[in-house]
C-alpha positions as CSV (number, residue, x, y, z in Angstrom):
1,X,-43.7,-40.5,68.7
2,X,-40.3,-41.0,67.4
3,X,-40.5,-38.1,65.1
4,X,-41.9,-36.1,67.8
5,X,-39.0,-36.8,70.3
6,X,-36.4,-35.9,66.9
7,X,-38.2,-32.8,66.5
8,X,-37.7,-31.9,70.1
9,X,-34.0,-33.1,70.8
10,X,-33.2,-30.9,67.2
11,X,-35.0,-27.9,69.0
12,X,-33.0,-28.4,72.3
13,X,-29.7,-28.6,70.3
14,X,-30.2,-25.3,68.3
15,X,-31.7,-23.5,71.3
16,X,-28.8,-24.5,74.2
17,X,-26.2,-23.6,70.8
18,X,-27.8,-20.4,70.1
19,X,-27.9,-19.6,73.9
20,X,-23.9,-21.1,74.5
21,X,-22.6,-18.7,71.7
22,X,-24.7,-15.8,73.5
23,X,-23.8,-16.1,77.4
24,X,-20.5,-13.6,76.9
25,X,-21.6,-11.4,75.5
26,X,-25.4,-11.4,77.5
27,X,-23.7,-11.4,80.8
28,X,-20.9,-9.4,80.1
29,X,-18.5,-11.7,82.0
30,X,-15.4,-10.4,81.3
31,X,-16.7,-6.5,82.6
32,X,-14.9,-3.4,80.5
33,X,-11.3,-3.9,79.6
34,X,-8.4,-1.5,78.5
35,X,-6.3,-3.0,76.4
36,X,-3.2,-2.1,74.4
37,X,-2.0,-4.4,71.8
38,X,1.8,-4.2,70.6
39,X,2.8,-4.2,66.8
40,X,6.3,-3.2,66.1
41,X,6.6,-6.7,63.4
42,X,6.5,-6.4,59.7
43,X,5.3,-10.2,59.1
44,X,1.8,-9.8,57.3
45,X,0.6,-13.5,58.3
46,X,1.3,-12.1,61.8
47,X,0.1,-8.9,61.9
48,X,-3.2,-10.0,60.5
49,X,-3.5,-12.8,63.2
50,X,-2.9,-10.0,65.6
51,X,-6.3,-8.5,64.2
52,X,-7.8,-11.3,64.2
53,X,-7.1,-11.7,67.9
54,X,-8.3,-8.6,68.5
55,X,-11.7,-9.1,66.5
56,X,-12.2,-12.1,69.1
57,X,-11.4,-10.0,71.8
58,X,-14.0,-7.8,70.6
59,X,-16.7,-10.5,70.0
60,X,-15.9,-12.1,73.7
61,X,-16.1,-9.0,75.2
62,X,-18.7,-6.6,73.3
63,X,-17.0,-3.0,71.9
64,X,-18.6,-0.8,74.0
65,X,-16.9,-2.7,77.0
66,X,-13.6,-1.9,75.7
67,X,-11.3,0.7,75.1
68,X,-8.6,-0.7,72.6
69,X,-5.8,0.5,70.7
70,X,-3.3,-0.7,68.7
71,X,0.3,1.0,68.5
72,X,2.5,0.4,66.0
73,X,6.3,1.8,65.6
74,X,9.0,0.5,63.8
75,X,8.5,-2.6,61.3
76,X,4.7,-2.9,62.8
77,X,4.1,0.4,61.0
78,X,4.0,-1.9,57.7
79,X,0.5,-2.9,58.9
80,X,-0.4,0.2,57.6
81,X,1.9,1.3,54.7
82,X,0.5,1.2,51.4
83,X,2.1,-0.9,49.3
84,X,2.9,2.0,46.9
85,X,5.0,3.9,49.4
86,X,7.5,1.2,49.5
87,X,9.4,3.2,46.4
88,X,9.1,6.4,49.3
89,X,10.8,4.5,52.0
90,X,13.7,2.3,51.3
91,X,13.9,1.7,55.6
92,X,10.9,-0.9,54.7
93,X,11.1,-4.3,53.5
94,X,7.4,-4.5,53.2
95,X,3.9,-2.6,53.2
96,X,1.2,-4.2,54.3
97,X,-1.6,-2.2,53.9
98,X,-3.2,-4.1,50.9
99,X,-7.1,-4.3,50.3
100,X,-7.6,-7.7,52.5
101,X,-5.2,-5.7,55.6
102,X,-7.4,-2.5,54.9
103,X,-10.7,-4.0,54.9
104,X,-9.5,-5.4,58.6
105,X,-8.5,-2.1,59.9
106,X,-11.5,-0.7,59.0
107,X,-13.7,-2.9,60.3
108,X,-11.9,-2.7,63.6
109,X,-12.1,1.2,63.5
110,X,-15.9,0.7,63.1
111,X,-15.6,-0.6,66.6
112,X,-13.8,1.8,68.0
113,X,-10.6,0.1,68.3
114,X,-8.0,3.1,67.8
115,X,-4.1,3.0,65.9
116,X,-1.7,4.9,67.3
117,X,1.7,5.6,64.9
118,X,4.8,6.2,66.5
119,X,6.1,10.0,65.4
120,X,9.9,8.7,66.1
121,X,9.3,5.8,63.3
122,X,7.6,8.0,61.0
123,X,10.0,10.7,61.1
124,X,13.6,8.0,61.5
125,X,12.5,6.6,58.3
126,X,11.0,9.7,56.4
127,X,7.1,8.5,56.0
128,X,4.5,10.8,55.1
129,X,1.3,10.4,56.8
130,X,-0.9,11.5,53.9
131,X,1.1,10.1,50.9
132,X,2.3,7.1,52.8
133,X,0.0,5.2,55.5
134,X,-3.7,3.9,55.2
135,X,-6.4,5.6,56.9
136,X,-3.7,7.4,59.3
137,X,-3.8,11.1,60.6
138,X,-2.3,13.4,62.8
139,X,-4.7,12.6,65.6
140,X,-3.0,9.1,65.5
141,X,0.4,10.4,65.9
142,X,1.6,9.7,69.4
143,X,5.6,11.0,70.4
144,X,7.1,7.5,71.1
145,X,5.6,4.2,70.9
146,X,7.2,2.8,73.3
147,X,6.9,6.1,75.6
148,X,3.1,5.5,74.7
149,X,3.0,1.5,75.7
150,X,4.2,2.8,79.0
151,X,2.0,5.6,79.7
152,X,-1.4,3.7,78.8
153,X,-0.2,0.3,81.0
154,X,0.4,2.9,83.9
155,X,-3.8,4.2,83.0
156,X,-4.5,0.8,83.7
157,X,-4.5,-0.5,79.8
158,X,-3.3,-4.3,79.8
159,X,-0.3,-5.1,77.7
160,X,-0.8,-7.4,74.7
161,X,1.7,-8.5,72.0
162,X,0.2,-11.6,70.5
């Protein structure tokens, strides 16, 4: 009888745990979201906190209830700057974009998450799309970051800059 009663309490555990770490995402509480998360930081421990944040976001949420980008100008364009460049642009202290940060952008692209590069950065400090940043193209070239934070928080994106 004892064992019997284990048996079952182990089964209720696993089940309500199994079930717990599914309600989100079943029930889509949280509804679609657009959001726009803020990287204009050079700190690598940061900057990939700031994807980890944004993976979460994804998991609470599901991917195909969101519509997320990530725009970088300034020092945040390091999250994507290959560590080779560095010699190509003195205006950088460091270039982030190693095989650990990669493998984290692409996983996030996967999911639809989009990264927007400011033009104004790339072309103050002399960066070369192709030569210069990981996984970038002209399609993620926006004018102005900051012209671009404004202009997706007036379509209704919510402002994050973890």
């Amino acid at each position: 009888m004892k064992i019997l009663f284990n048996t079952l309490k182990a089964f209720l555990f696993v089940s309500l745990a199994f079930a717990g770490g599914n309600v989100q995402a079943n029930d889509n509480a949280y509804g679609k979201q657009k959001v726009v998360y803020h990287i204009n930081y050079d700190n690598a421990k940061k900057q990939s906190s700031t994807l980890r944040n944004i993976q979460n976001h994804i998991n609470a949420v599901g991917a195909d209830n969101l519509d997320l980008r990530v725009v970088m100008h300034g020092n945040g364009l390091s999250l994507i700057l290959k560590p080779e460049a560095l010699t190509n642009v003195p205006k950088f202290k460091h270039a982030n974009a190693d095989q650990t940060m990669s493998q984290k952008i692409d996983k996030l692209k996967m999911q639809g998450v989009k990264f927007n590069v400011c033009a104004n950065t790339l072309k103050g400090r002399n960066v070369n799309v192709d030569r210069d940043l990981y996984d970038a193209t002209k399609e993620d070239i926006v004018a102005s970051g900051v012209a671009e934070l404004a202009h997706l928080q007036q379509q209704g994106f919510v402002y994050l800059r973890p």
